[in-house]
N, C-alpha and C positions, 0 to 999 in steps of 0.2 A: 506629498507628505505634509503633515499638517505641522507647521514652526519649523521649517527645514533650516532657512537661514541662522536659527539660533546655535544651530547643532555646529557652523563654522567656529562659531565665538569663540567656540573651547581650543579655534586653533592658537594655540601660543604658551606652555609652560612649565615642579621637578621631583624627585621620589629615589631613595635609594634602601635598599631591602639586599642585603647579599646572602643569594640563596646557594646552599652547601652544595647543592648537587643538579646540575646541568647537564640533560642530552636531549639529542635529536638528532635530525636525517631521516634514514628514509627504507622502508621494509619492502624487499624484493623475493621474486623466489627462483629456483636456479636457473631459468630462462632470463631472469634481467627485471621482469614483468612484475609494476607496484601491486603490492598485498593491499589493500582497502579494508580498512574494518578491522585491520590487527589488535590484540591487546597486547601493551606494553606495560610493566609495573615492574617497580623497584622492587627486589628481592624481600623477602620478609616482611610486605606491610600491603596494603590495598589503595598506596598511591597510583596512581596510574592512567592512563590516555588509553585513546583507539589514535589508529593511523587515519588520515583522510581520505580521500575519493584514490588520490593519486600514490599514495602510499605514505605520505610525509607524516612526520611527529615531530612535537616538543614537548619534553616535561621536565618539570624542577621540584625541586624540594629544599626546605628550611634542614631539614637532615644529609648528613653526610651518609650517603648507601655506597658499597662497595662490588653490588651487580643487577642487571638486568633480567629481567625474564618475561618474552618475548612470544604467543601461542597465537594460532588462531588453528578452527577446524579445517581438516586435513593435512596440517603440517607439524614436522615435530616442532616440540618445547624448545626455546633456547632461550639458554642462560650464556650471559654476556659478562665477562666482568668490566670494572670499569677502573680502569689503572687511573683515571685523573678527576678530576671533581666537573672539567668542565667540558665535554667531549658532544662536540655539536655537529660534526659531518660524518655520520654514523651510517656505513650501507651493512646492512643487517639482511644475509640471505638466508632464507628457509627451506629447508628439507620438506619435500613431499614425505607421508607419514603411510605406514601398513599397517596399522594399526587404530584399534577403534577406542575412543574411552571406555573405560569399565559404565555400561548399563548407559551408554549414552550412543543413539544413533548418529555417526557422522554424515554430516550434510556438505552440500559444496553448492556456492549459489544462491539461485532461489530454494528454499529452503519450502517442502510438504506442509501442508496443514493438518495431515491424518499422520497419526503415530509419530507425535514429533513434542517430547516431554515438555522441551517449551511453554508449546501452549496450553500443553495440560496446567502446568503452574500459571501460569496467565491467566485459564479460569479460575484459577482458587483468589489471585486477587482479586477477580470481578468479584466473586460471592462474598469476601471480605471485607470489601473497601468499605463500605456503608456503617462496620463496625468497630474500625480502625480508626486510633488517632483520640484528636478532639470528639468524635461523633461517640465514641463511647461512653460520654457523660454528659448529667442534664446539663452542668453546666461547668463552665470554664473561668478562668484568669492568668495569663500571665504577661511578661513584659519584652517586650519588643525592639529592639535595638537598631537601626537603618543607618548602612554609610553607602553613600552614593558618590564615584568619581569620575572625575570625565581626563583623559589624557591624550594630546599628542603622540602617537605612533611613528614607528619606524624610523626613527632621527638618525641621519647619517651625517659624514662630514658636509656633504655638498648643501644639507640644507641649514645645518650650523653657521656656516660660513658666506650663506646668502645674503642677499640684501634686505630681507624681509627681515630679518633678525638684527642688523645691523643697531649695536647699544644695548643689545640685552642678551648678548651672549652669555653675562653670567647666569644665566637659567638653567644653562645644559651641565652646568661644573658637576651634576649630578645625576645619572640618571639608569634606568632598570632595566629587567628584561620581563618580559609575560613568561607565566610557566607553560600560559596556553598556545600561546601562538608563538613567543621565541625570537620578538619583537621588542627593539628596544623603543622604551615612552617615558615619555615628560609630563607628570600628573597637573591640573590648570584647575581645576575644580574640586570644592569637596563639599558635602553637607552632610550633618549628621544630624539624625530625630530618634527621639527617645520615649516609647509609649507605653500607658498600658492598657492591654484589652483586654473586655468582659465580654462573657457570650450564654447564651442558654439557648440549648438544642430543642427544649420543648417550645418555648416560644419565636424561637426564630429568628433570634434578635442578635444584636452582634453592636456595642460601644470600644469606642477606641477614644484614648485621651492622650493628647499630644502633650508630655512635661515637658519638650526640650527639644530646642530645633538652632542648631549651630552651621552656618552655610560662611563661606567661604567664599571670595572674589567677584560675585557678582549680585551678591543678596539683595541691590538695589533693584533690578532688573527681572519683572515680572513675565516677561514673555520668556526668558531662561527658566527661569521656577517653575513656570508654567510645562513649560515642553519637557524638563526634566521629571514633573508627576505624572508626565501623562506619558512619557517612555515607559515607566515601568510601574507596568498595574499589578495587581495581584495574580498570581492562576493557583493550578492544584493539579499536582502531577496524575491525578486519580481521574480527574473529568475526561470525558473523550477527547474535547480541544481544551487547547493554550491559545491565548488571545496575544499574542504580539503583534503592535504593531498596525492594528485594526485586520490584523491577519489571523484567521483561526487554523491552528497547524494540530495535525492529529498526536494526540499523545502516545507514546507506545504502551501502554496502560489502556487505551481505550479500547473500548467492546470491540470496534471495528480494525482497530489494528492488525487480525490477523488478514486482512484484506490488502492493507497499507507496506506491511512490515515484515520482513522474515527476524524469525527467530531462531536461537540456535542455544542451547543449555552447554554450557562451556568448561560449567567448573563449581564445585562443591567444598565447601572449605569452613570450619568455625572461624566465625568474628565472636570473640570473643568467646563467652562461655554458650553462644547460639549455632548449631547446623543451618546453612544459609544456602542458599543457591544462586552462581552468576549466569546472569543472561545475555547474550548479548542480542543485540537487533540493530536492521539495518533496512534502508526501504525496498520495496519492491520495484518500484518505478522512479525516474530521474523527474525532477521539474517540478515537482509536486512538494507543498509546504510539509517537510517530515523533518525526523530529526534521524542520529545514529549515536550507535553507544551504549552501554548495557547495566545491569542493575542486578543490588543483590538484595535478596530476599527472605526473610524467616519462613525454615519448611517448616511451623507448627501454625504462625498465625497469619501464615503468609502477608505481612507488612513489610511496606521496604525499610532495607536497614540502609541505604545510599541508591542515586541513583545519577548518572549525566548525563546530558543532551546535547548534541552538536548538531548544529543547523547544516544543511546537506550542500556543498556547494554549487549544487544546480537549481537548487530553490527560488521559484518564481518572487523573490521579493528584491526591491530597488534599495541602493545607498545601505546595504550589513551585506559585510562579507565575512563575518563571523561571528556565531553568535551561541554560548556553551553555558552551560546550567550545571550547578553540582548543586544535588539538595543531601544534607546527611541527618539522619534520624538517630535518635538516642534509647534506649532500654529505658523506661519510666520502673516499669514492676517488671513482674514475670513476660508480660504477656502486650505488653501497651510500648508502642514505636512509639516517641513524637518528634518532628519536625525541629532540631538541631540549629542548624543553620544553611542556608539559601543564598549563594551567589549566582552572580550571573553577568559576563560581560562579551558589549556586543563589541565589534569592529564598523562602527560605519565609516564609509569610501564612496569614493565615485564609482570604483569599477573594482572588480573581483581581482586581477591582478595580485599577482605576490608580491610584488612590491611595491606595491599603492601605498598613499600614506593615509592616515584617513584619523579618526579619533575611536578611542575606548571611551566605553561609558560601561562602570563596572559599579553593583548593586550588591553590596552584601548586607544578608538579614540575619540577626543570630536571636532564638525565642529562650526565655528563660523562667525560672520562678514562677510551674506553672502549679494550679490550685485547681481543685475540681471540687462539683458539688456545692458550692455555696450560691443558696438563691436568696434573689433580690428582687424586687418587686419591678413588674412592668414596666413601672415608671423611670425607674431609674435608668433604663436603657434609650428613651426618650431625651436625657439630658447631658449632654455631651459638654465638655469643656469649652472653651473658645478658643481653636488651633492658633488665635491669631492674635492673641492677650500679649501684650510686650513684654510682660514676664517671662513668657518665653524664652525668647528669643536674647536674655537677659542675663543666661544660666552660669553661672562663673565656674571655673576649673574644677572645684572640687563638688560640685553636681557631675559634671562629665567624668571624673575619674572613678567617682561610685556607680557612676549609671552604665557607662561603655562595656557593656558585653564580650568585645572583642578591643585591646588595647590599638591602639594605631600607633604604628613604628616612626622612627623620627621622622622619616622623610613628610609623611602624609602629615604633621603634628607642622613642618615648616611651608605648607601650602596655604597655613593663612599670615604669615608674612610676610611670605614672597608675593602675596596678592598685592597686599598693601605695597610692598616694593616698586614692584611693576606701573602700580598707577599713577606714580610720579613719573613713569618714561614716557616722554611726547610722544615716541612711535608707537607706542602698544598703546596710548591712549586714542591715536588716529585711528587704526586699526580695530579699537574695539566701536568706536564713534560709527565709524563707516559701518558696519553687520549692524548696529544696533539701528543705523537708521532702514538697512535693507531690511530687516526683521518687521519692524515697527511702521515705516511711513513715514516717520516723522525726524526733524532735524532738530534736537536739544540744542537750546539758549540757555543753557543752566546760569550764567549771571540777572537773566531776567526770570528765570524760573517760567520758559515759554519753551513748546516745541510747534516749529512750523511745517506745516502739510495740511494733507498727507501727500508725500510725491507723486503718488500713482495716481491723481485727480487733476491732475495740472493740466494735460491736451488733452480738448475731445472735440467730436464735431455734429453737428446735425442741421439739417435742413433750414431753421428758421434763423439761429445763430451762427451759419458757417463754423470757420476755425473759432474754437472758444478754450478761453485761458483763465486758471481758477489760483487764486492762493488762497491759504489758510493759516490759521494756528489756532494754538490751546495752552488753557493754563496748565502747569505741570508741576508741582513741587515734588513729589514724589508718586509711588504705586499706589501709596493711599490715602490720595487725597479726600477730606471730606466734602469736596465742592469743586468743579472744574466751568471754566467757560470755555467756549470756541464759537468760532466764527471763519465767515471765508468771503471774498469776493470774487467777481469770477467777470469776463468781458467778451461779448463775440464782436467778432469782426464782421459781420456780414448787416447784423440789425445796430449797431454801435451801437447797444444799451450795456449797461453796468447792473449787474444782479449779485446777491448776497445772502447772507445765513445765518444768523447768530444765535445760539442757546444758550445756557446755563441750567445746571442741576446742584443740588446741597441735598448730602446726607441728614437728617433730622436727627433720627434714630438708630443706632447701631444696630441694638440688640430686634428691634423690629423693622430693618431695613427701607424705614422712615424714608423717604424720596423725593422731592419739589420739584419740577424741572419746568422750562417754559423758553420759547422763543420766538420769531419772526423767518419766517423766509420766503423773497421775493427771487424767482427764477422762472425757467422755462423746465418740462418734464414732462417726459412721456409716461403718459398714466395708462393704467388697465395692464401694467406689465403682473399686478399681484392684484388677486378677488379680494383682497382687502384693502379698502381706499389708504394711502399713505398717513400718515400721522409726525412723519416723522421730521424734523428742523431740518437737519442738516443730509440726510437721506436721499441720493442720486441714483436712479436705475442704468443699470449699465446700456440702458438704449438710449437713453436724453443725448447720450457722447457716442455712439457706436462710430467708428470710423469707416465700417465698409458693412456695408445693410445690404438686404434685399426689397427692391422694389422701393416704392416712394417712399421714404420717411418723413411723412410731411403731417402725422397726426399729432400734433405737439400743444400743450396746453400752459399757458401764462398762469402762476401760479401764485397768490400772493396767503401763505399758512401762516397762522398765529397759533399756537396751542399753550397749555398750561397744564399740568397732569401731577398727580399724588399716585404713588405708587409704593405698595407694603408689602413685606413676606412677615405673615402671621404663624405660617409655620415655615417649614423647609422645602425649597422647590415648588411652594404655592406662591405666584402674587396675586395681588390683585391692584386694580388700576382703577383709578378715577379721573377726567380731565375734559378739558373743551376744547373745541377748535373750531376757529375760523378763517375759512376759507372763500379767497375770490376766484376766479375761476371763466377765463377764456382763452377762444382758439390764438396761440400763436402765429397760423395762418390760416385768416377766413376763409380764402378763396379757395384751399383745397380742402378744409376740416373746418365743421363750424360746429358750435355748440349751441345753436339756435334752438327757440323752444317759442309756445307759444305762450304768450305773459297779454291780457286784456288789458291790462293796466301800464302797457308799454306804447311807446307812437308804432303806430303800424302793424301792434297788436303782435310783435314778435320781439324778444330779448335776446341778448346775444353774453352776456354776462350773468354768471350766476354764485349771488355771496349766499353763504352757508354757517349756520352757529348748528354746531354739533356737540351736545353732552355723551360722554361714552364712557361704559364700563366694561373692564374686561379682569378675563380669571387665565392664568399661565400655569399650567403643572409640567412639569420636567422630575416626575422621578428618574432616579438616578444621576440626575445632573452634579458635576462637579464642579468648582470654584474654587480660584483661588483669590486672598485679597480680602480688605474690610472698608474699605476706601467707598467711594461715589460708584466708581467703576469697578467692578471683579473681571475677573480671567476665568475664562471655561476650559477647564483641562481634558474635558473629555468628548467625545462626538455621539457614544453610544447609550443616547438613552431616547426615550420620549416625549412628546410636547403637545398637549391637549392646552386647546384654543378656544377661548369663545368668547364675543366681541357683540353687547350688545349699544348702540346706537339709535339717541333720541334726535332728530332735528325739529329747532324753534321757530316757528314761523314769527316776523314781526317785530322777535326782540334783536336790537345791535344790524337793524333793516333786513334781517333774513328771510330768505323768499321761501323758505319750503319748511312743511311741518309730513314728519316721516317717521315710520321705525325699519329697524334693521338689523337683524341678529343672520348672526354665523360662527362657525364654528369647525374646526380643522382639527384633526387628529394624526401625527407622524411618526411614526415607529421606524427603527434600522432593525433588521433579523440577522444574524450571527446564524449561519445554517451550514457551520462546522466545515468541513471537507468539501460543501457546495457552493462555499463564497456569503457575499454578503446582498441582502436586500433592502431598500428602503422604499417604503410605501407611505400616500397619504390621502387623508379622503377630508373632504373642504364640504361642506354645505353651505346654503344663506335664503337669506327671504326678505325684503324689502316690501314693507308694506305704505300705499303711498304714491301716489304719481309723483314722479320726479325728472328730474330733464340727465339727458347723458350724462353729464357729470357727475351724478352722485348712483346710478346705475350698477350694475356688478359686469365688467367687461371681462368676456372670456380672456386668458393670458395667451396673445400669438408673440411671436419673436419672430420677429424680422433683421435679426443680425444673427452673425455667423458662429455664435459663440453658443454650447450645449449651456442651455438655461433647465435647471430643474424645476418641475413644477408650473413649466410653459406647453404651449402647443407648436412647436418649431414651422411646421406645416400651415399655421392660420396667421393672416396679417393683422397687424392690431385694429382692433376695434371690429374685425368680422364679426363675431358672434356679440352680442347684450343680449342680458339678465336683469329679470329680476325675485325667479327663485332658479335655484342652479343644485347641481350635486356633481362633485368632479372628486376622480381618483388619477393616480398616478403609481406606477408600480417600475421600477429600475433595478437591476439585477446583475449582478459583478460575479462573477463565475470564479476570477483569478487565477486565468490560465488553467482550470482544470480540465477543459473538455480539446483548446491547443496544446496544451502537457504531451496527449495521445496522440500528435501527429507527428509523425519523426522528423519530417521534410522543416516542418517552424517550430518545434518545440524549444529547439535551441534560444528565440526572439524572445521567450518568456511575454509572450504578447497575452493579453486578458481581454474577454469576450463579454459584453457587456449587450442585455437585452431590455428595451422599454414598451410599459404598456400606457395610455393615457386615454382618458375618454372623460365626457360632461354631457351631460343633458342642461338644458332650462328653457324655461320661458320668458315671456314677453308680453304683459299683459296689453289691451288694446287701449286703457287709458294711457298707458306708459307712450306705446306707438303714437296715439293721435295726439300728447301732448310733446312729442320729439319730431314732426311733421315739417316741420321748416326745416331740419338739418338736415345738409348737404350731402350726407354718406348714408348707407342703405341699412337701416336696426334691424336684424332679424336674432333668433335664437335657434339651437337647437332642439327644439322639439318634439320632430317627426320622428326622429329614433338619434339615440346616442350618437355624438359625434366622436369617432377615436382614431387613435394615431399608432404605429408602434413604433421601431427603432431597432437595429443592430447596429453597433459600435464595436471598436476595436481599440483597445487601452494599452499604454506601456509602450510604443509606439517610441523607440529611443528614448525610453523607459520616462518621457515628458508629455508625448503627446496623444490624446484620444481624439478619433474621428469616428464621426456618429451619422450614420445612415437612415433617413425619417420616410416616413410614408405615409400617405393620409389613405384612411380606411373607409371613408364614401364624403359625401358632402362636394363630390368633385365636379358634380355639373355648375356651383356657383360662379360667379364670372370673378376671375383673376385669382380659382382655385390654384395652390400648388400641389400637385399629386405626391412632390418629391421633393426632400433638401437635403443639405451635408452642414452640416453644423459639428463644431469641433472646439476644444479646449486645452488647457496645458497649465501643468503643475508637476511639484515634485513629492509625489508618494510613495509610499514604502511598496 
């Protein structure tokens, strides 16, 4: 999971909301046996919950109700009264029923797909939906309200009265219960943004202007903010998929739903002055990303007038063990739903358990003020505010009291004092210290306005260096600084030399993402891990340190880079780059690796050392890319978009003593596929061509990985440096299933284990100048050639829902000497 450690932070903090009316327990039917999928609603109104897998509910209300009313098909209706306001261990048994609904087929089960009214309404929203809502008109405006909070769950005496809390017990003097889960939590985070959006359906376009952005307890803290916008993205309950999570989970709304989902038509009733129809739905299969819970409908324009979602508690996803959506729509005219308001809160935990503790992160969106039909020119949708203007973030009380769509109650109104509170306790400032440097890498010096790392670089080992030990720092005044330096030094034990790193970058220009940056670094590195030569100061491949490799790792290259580069974004998710570098360049150990070549102008007519001035330009597109931040450095809050590359390269012969005069253009293309119900894919295709005799080092080295770690975009099977290039064409295709196709096996479907499949293959060549001027070096230059060299891969992910191991096979090329036909390479993280 991508910023997992940030998701702890939130553990520590209060909220009080007293709500009228409290139940729950647990719906059984006369054998003992839990009802799944029940619908419970307070008498008189369309509050209301479904029961879970196992039978359990909880629901509350701001209203005082005075009974229950309890159905699902096949059993009778029961009405409950409710003699107390707070009545929470509720065993609720149902009667088997003989009777059928009026004009409604009862179902038990899996539920028919033929003659089942259902889904006959189901089709009318498909024909529908395209003409429902905002799509109805050229164009749109209104204004958009976002509160987002994060809480401590489940707080009992025992963790009140722990040591971890020890000096800030007064946090809990106040605290709530979920009407969803029935859990009491301590609110720690809040932020609220304030927008308005503009759209037009003809052209396609769609602006948002952020007036007002109010955050709460940790608003210095960019990797929080970060992982907070990239929890909760947008979806559309109308699409086939919902994206949570980088998980695409079937809608019950989508085409294929009826494949997914049973449906079951429940109940007929005016909302208001509308005939509406309730649905409920529930999945067909266990394991599988689905939701349950049911939705009501206008029988004229078929739009929904509400709908919610409860994530299924067998759902192959890691760290949510609850995750519930209420969208409700409003009567605009006769005929026009629109989108009301959108909550939504998860439970992440370690483990599904009921009595885990784990944190909310709850997202309410409420739309207002909306305006149709007025058009604007092109242009204007082109020109967005600046989210990140201090006036913002500036907004005083009485902006927030006319802007707030939905008021916040007192509790949620005392979460930004109690922030401040909290930050003078040394223990919760230890506490928040420690995740932020496990988040981050880095150890804050805030009296020198320095943080030192990053920790995860400190031990590593390879052949030429032995055991080798690295520190670092960086300047840090805040998330947005306009200028940062770092630097590292680093010392092996085996060569006693001392190597280092230093850069610096300065913002020029805001508004044009203006750039300078420039450094030195003298170390050791194993290059040809990426078909694009390094460029980078401070940049270390995770082979230079691998601590348990396959086979020799003894191709290491002493490395001494200077560069300087100008980097713009002229428009949005376009850079472009400008910069030099030079580089020196020899073998860290002759006698196994040498980068010998032949030079007439050398004693003995062979060099062993090769300096390099290289002018380079290059062009970066990332549509869709998100960011956050206005500083030197931004935050990327999101994974799913695209990155077209291309990287042209002059080398000077002569000037600044540079031996070689060269070109060299390349260019890589990477996409990720969201392929709904099938999991996800990412694929990439690389090209290049070097024109030019050149000695190995400035060469294009296929990428082999000879440590144990799943490297994407490597050839796990080929040792480094087997394969050089000097024109190449390499794809890569990897493919995450997400336990849909283990889901169907009843024996592991339980493991939630994920099936991951890889495809990789490169052609190139080797021209004969290139060979006969690399003729002295020690190691054998060949390319692939004679036919594509490829590779593929079955892997096995979620693996104690931390580890994948990954099954590699080389697909010919095996007659080479010190061929691997076969590897296991493997990895670990925390994903959703």
């Amino acid at each position: 999971m991508k910023n997992f450690f940030p998701v702890f932070l939130f553990l520590l903090l209060p909220i009080l909301a007293v709500a009228q009316t409290r139940v729950g327990g647990m719906v059984v039917d006369q054998d003992g046996e839990a009802v799944p999928f029940a619908n419970i609603v307070f008498a008189g109104s369309t509050e209301g919950t479904i029961s879970n897998d196992n039978g359990r509910f909880y629901l509350e209300s701001e209203t005082r109700y005075d009974s229950l009313v309890v159905s699902f098909i096949g059993y009778e209706r029961l009405t409950l009264p409710l003699t107390r306001p707070n009545m929470l261990d509720l065993e609720i048994v149902l009667q088997e029923s003989n009777e059928q609904l009026d004009e409604v087929v009862v179902y038990v089960g899996k539920q028919s797909k033929k003659n089942n009214p259902a889904i006959d309404i189901l089709r009318k929203i498909w024909e529908k939906r395209r003409v429902n809502g905002l799509r109805k008109f050229k164009q749109y405006t209104y204004d958009e309200y976002e509160k987002v909070e994060f809480d401590l769950n489940t707080i009992d005496s025992a963790l009140i009265q722990s040591r971890l809390f020890k000096g800030m017990e007064f946090v809990f003097e106040d605290l709530d219960t979920s009407r969803i889960t029935g859990k009491t939590y301590l609110p720690i985070f809040l932020n609220e943004k304030f927008s308005r959006v503009y759209g037009d359906n003809q052209l396609g376009e769609e602006r948002k202007d952020v007036l007002g952005n109010k955050n709460s307890g940790f608003s210095n803290n960019q990797a929080i903010i970060a992982f907070v916008q990239d929890l909760y993205s947008q979806y559309d309950v109308y699409e086939n998929y919902l994206k949570f999570f980088d998980k695409s989970f079937t809608s019950p709304l989508s085409t294929t739903g009826i494949d997914t989902y049973n449906y079951v038509l429940a109940d007929s009733a005016y909302l208001g002055d509308k005939w509406c129809y309730n649905i409920i739905y529930y999945p067909r299969r266990r394991n599988e990303l689905t939701f349950k819970g049911d939705f009501w409908v206008n029988d004229s324009t078929f739009a929904l007038v509400n709908i919610n979602l409860q994530l299924t508690r067998s759902a192959n996803l890691n760290w949510v063990k609850e995750l519930y959506i209420e969208q409700d729509f409003e009567l605009l005219s006769d005929s026009v739903f629109l989108l009301k308001r959108d909550y939504m809160l998860t439970d992440f935990a370690l483990n599904k358990k009921e009595k885990s503790r784990g944190v909310y992160g709850k997202r309410t969106t409420v739309y207002d003020n909306y305006q149709f039909d007025v058009e604007r020119p092109a242009a204007f949708y082109k020109g967005e505010t600046d989210p990140f203007d201090p006036r913002i973030f500036e907004r005083d009380n009485g902006f927030w009291e006319q802007n707030r769509l939905e008021s916040l109650n007192q509790d949620e109104l005392g979460i930004y004092s109690l922030l401040d509170t909290l930050k003078t306790v040394p223990r919760f400032k230890s506490y928040y210290n420690l995740v932020s440097i496990l988040g981050s890498g880095y150890v804050e010096i805030d009296k020198w306005n320095l943080d030192l790392g990053d920790i995860y670089s400190v031990v590593g080992f390879n052949d030429a260096e032995g055991w080798r030990f690295r520190g670092g720092a960086r300047t840090y005044f805040g998330q947005n600084d306009p200028w940062r330096l770092e630097g590292y030094m680093a010392y092996g034990f085996r060569d006693k030399k001392v190597k280092y790193g230093i850069s610096g970058k300065w913002l020029l220009d805001r508004k044009m993402r203006l750039i300078v940056s420039g450094g030195n670094r003298r170390d050791i590195e194993q290059l040809g891990l990426n078909l694009t030569a390094t460029t980078d100061v401070l940049g270390r491949s995770v082979a230079s340190g691998a601590v348990l490799t396959v086979g020799n790792n003894d191709r290491l290259t002493n490395l001494n880079l200077t560069t300087f580069n100008l980097q713009a974004e002229p428009f949005k998710n376009l850079r472009l780059g400008f910069g030099a570098s030079l580089r020196t360049m020899r073998s860290a150990l002759p006698d196994a690796f040498s980068l010998d070549y032949l030079d007439p102008d050398a004693p003995g007519g062979i060099s062993s050392e090769i300096k390099q001035l290289d002018i380079i330009t290059s062009l970066i597109y990332t549509p869709g890319r998100q960011t956050i931040g206005y500083g030197v450095e931004r935050r990327e809050v999101n994974e799913n978009y695209s990155t077209l590359y291309i990287q042209y390269t002059r080398g000077l012969q002569g000037f600044l003593e540079s031996d070689f005069d060269y070109t060299k253009i390349q260019a890589s293309y990477s996409r990720p596929w969201q392929l709904g119900g099938f999991g996800r894919m990412f694929t990439t295709l690389e090209v290049g061509r070097t024109s030019g005799a050149v000695p190995l080092g400035l060469l294009n080295v296929v990428p082999g990985n000879q440590t144990l770690f799943s490297i994407y975009n490597t050839f796990p099977n080929l040792n480094f440096y087997e394969f050089v290039t000097d024109v190449y064409v390499a794809g890569h295709l990897e493919h995450n299933f997400n336990g849909r196709l283990f889901s169907r096996i009843p024996l592991i479907r339980k493991w939630n284990l994920r099936e991951i499949v890889g495809l990789r293959g490169v052609w190139g060549q080797l021209s004969e100048e290139n060979q006969l001027l690399n003729s002295p070096a020690n190691i054998p230059l060949r390319a692939p050639d004679k036919q594509i060299y490829y590779e593929y891969s079955l892997g096995i992910g979620n693996i104690f829902k931390i580890f994948r191991i990954d099954f590699n096979f080389r697909g010919n090329y095996l007659d080479l000497p010190e061929a691997r036909p076969f590897s296991v390479t493997g990895t670990f993280g925390f994903h959703f």
